[in-house]
VOVOSE-363970 format. One record per residue: z, y, x of N, C-alpha, C in turn; residue in one letter. Coordinates in steps of 0.001 Angstrom, whole numbers, padded with zeros to 6 digits, always signed. Atoms other than C-alpha are relative to their C-alpha. Example, Ala and Ser with C-alpha at 12.3 -4.5 7.8 and 13.67 -1.06 7.14 Angstrom:
! VOVOSE-363970
+000000-001190+000890+007800-004500+012300+000000+001200+000900A;-000060-001190-000820+007140-001060+013670+000730+001090-000770S;
END
This chain:
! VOVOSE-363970
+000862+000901-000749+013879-028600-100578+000820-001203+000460X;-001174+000697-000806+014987-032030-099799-000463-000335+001334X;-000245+000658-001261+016315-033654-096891-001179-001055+000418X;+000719+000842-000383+013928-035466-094573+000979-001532+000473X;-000322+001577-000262+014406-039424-094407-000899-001155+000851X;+001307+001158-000928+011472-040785-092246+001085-000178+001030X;-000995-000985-001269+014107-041203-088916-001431+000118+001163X;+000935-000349-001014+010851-041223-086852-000249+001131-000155X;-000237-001305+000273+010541-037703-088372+000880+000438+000671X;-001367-000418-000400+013749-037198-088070+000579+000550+001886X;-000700+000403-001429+014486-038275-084499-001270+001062+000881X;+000698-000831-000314+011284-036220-083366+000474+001697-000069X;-000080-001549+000005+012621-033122-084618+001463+000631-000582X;-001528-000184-000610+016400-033291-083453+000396+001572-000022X;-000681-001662-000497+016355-029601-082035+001337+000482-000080X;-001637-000298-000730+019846-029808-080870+000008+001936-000206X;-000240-001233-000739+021348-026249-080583+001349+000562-000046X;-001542+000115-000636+024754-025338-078842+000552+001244-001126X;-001143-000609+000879+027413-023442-081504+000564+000690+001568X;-000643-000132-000898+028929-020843-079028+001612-000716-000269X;-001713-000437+000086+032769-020866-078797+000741-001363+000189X;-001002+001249+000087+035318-023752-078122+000807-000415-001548X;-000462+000805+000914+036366-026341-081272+000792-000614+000909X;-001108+001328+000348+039539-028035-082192-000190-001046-000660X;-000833+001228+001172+040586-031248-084186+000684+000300-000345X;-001627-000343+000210+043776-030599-085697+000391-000527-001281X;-000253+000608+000977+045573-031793-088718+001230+000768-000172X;-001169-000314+000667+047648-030039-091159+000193-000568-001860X;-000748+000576+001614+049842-030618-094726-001171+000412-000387X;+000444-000777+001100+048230-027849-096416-000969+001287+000910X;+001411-001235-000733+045539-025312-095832+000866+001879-000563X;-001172-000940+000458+048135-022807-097833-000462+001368+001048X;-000262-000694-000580+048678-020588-094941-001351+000358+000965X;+001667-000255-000897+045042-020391-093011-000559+000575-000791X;+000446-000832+000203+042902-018111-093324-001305-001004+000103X;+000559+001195+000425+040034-020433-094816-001454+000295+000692X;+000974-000434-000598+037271-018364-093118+000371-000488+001450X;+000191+000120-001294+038206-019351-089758-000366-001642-000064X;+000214+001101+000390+037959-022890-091304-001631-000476+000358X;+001054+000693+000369+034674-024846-089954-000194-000941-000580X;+000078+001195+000924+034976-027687-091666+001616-001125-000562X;-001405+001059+000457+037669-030373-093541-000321-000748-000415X;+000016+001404+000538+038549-033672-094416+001653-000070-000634X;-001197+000069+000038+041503-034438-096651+000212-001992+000217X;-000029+001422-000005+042965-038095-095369+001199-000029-000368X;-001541+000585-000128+046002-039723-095768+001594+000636+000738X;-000740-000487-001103+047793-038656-092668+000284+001800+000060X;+000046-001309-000276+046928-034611-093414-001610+000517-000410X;+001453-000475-000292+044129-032519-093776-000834+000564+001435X;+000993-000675-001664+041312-032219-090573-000342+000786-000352X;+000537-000894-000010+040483-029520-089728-000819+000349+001511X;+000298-000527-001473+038065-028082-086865-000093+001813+000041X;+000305-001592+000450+038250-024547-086193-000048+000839+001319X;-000319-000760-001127+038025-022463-083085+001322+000152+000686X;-000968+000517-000823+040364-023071-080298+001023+001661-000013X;-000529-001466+000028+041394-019206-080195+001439-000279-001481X;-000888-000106+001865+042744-019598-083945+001144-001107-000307X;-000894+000853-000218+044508-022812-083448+001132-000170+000779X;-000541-000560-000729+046280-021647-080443+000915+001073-000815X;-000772-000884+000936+047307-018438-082449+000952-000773-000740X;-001279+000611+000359+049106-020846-084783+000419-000776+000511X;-000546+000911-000505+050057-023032-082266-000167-001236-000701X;+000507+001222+000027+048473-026021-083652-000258-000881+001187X;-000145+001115-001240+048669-029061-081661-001633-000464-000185X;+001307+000805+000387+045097-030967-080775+000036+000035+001974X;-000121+001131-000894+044008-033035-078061-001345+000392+001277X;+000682-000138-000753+040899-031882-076882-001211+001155-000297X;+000813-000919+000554+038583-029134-076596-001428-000018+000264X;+001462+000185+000144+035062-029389-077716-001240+000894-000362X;+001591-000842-000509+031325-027784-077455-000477-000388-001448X;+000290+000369+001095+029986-027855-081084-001695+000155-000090X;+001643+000108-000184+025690-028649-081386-000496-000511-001181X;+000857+000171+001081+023974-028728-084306-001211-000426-000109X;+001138+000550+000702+021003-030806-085399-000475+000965-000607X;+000605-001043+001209+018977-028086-086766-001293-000786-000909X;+000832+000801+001139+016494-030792-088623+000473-000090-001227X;-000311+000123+001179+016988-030553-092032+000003-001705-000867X;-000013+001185+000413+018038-034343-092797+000491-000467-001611X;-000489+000038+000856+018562-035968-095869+001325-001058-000396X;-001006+001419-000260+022043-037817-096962-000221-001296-000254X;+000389+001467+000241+020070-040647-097811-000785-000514+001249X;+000622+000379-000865+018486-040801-094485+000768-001523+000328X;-001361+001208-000769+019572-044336-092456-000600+000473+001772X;-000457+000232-000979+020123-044627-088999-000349+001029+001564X;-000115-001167-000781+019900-041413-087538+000983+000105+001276X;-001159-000023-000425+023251-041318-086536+000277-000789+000890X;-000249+001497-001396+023281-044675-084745-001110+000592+000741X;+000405-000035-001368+020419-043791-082713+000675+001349+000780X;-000447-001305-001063+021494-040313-081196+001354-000503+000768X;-001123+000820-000531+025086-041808-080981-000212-001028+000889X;+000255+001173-000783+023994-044933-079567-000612+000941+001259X;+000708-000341-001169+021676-042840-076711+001225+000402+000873X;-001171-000932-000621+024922-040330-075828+000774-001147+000217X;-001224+001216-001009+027267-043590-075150-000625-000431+000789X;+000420+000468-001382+024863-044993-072619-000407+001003+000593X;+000120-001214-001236+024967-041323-070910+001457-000218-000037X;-001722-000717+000018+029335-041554-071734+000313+000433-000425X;-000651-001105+000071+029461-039269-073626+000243-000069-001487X;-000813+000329+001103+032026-039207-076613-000750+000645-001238X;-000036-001095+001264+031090-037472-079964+000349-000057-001439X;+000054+000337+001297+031998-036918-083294-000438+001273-000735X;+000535-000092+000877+030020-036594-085945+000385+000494-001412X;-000213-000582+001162+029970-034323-089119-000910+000499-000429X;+000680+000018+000734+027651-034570-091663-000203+000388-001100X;-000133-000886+001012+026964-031660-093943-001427-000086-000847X;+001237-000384+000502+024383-030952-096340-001306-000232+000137X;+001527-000002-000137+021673-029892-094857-000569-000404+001773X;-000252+000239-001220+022666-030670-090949+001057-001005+000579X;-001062+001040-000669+024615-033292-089191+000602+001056+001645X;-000556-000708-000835+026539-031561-086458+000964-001035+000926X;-000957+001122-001132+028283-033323-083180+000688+000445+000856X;-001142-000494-001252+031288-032330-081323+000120-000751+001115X;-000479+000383-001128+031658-033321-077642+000852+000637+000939X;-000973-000542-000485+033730-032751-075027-000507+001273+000464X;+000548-001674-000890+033486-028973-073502-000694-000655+001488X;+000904-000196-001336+032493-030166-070226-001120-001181+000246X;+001436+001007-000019+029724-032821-071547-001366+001140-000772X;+001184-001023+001107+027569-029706-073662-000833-000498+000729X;+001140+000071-000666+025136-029513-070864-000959-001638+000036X;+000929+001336-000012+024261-033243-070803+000167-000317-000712X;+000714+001064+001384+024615-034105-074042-001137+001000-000467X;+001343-000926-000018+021733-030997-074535-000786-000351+000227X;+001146+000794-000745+019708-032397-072120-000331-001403-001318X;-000548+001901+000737+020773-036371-073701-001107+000543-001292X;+000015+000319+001218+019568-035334-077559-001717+001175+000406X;+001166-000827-000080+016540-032642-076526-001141-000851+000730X;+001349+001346-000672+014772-036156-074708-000209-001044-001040X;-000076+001348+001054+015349-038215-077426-000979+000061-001054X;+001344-000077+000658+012369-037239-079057-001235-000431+000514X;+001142+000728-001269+010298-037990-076285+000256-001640-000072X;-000278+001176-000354+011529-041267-076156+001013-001148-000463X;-000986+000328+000629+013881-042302-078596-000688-001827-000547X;+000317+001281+000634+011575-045329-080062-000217-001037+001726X;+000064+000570-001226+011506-046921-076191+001519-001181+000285X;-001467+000286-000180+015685-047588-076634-000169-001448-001127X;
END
C-alpha cells in the first residue's frame, strides 16, 4: 500500500506515539563489533557511521554521545514523495523550543527529542491536527 501524500491528510492523522526507553546519537568506524539488533537505525557519513540505539547499550560500550533522547513515532503511514510534512511539525515544535531530529523511514518518519521535552512535544504534535492549517 502506498504512502499517503495529501499533507492535509497527512498532518490530520499525525498520531504521534512515544517509543519507550532512552535513545542515543553516537558515531562509530565500523558496525563490526555491535550487535546489529540493538541497532535502531544508521547513516553512513563521512565523519563515521550514526548510529541511534538505546542508551543502556551505548553505555555498555562506553560510547560517547551528547544527549539523551525520547523517541515518537508518526504512526501515519506517509509517503517519501510526500512534501512538507516535515517543515510543518518541525516548524510548530521550534515555536514550543523544542529541538528534534528527524528520521525518515519507509513507512514512518520518526522524531527524537530531548528526554525531558517527550511530554510537550506529545501534547505539541497530538494538536497539530486540530490546528495545523491556522500556523
Amino acid at each position: 500500500m502506498p504512502g499517503e501524500t495529501n499533507l492535509s491528510k497527512l498532518l490530520k492523522t499525525l498520531k504521534p506515539e512515544h517509543v519507550p526507553g532512552d535513545y542515543v546519537f553516537c558515531s562509530v568506524p565500523s558496525l563490526n563489533a555491535l550487535d546489529l539488533n540493538e541497532i535502531q537505525c544508521s547513516c553512513k557519513e563521512k565523519e563515521g557511521i550514526s548510529i541511534v540505539l538505546r542508551k543502556e547499550y551505548a553505555d555498555k560500550l562506553k560510547l560517547d554521545y551528547s544527549l539523551v533522547m525520547a523517541w515518537i513515532t508518526l504512526t501515519v503511514h506517509s509517503s517519501l514523495e510526500a512534501v512538507g510534512m516535515t517543515a510543518a511539525f518541525s516548524k510548530t515544535l521550534a515555536e514550543e523550543g523544542i529541538s528534534c531530529n528527524v528520521v525518515a523511514a519507509l513507512h514512518h518518519d520518526h522524531i527524537f527529542v530531548g528526554k525531558k521535552d517527550v511530554g510537550k512535544a506529545m501534547k505539541v504534535l497530538e494538536s497539530i491536527s486540530g490546528d495545523i492549517q491556522l500556523r
